[in-house]
N, C-alpha and C positions, 0 to 999 in steps of 0.2 A: 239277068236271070238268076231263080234262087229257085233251091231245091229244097223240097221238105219229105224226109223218111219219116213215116208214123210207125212204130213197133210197140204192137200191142206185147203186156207183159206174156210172160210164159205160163204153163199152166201151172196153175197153185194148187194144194194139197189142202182136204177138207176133210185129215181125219181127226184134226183136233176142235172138237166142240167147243173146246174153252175159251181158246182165241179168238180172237174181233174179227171183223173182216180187214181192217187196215192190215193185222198182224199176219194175215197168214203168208207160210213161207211157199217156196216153188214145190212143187212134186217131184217125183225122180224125172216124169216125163218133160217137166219143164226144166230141170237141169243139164237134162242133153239136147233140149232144142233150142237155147240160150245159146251157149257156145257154139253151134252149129249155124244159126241163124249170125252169129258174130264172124264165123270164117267166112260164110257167103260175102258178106258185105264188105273182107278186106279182098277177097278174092277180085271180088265185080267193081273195087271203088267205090265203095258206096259208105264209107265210114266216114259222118258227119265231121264238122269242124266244132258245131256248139252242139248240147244235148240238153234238152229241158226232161227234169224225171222227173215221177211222183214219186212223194216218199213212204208208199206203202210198202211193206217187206216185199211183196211179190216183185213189186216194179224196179226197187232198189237189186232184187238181186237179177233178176234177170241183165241190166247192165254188166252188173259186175262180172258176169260171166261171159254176154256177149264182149265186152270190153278186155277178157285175156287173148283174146282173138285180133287183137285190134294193133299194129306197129304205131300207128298214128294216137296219140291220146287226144280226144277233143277236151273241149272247154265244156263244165257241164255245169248245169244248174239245180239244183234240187227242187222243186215248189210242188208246197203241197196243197196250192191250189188245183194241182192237177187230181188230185184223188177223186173219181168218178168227176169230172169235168165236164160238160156239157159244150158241143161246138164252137157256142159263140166265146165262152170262157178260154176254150185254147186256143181261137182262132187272136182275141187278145194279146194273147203271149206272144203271139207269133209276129203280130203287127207293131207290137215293141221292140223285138230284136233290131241287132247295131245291124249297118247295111255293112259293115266287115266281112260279117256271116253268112257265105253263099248257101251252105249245107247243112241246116238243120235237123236237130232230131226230137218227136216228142216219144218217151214210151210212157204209156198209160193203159188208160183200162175201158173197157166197155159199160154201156152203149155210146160213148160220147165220141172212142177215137172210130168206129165204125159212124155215125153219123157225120161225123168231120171230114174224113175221106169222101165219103159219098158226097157231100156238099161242095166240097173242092172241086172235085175231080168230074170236067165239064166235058173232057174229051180222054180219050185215054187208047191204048189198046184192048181191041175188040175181046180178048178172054181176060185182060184184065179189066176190065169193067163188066162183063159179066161175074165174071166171079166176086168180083169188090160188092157188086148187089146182093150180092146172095147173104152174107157173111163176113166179118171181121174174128176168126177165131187168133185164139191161143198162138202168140210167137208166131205171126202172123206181119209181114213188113210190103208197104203200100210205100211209093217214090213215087211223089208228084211234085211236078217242074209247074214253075209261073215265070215269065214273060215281067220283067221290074224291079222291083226291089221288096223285102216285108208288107211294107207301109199298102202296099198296092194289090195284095191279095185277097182277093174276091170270089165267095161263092158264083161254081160253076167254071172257074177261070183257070185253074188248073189243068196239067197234063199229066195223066197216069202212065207213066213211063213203065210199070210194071206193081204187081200184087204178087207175092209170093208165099206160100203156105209152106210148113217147115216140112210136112209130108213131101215135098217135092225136090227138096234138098238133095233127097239120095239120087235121084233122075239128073243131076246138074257135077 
């Protein structure tokens, strides 16, 4: 069995016009739900062993912040094939990984890590997969289990063991 967290980056700040879209950095909102969404995850066990980021500002720092959170430091990878990535492209990545790596992590960016959840995710709990329909917002983390190894993950084949929205942080 492997596990895959999808954490979408945190929200980013869009009061500088001059910057790229690659460039922009977190918001204040996304620097407290960064580290926040990072303590949930050492709280619950849920801090990945390898980590695939994209290396757009937003996605690079939201790591970096979830990751002060974190006792365990995983293996990470940078690729900035992940920047705006489309499913089949990070489902790729994913079916590359060493089968060493029970607990994976990608953080990226939308539409692509909301389409990838959804396409995984065949079975799951009942308000988490409603909610996963609805929406992939901001620092947002989706845990879905497969049944094998990498190699073996298949649309629909997934189990959404839970979808968590940072708003819900403070209820936990």
């Amino acid at each position: 069995m492997v596990t895959l967290s999808l954490f979408r980056h945190a929200k980013s700040a869009w009061d500088n016009l001059d910057l790229s879209d690659f460039d922009r950095p977190l918001a204040p909102r996304g620097e407290k739900a960064a580290p926040s969404m990072g303590a949930y995850m050492a709280r619950e066990g849920l801090v990945p062993d390898l980590v695939l980021c994209s290396t757009a500002k937003r996605a690079l720092q939201t790591l970096e912040l979830a990751e002060t959170e974190w006792e365990i430091k995983p293996e990470i990878h940078y690729e900035e094939g992940l920047y705006h990535a489309g499913p089949a492209q990070m489902l790729r990545f994913l079916q590359a990984l060493p089968a060493s790596s029970g607990h994976a992590m990608i953080i990226g960016h939308n539409p692509g890590m909301h389409s990838l959840a959804v396409t995984l995710s065949g079975e799951g709990e009942g308000d988490a997969l409603d909610s996963l329909e609805m929406k992939f917002p901001t620092a947002a983390l989706a845990i879905i289990e497969f049944e094998g190894d990498w190699k073996s993950i298949l649309s629909g084949r997934g189990y959404l063991q839970r979808f968590l929205l940072p708003r819900e942080l403070a209820s936990r």
